[in-house]
C-alpha angles and dihedrals in degrees: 000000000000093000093060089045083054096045097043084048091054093048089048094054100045081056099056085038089052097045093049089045085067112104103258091194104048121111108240110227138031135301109201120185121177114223129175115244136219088268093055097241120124111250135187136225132197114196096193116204096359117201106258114227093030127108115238115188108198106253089215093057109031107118115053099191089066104017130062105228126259114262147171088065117200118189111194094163128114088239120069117245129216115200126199133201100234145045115290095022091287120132133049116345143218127187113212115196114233114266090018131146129280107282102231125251091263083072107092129190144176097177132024130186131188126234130172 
């Protein structure tokens, strides 16, 4: 009888443990941005699950001095996301709703966090 008790209080544990291990300040869902590549082709990125509270500039736009910045931003995430457009979440801002449609290409963006 004791052995069930133990191994019920060890499931029960690893349960607890594997639900807390579970990020509490990450955004559920997906961001997507188009950029144009080196190539010249448009291109399209997914950021699954981003951290919320954390600034995240765009890699492929990064620099403005050599990159064109991302655009056509679609936050399909359960946090809003405000986008910027420059490095470090600096520069103009707009706030997308969570779940929302698909920005159009004429919104541009370099850095993007997540709030809830």
């Amino acid at each position: 009888m004791r052995l069930r008790h133990s191994v019920a209080a060890v499931c029960g544990a690893l349960a607890l443990t594997a639900t807390l291990a579970t990020p509490a300040n990450a955004a559920t869902g997906d961001f997507s941005y188009r950029f144009v590549g080196i190539s010249g082709d448009r291109q399209w990125v997914t950021l699954h699950d981003p951290a919320s509270g954390v600034c995240v500039t765009i890699p492929e736009a990064a620099d403005p001095g050599s990159s064109a910045p991302a655009f056509a931003p679609h936050n399909d995430t359960d946090d809003f996301a405000v986008v910027f457009t420059e490095p470090d979440c600096t520069g103009d801002s707009w706030t997308l709703r969570p779940h929302g449609r698909p920005a159009s290409d004429r919104l541009k963006l370099r850095s993007v966090v997540f709030v809830r």
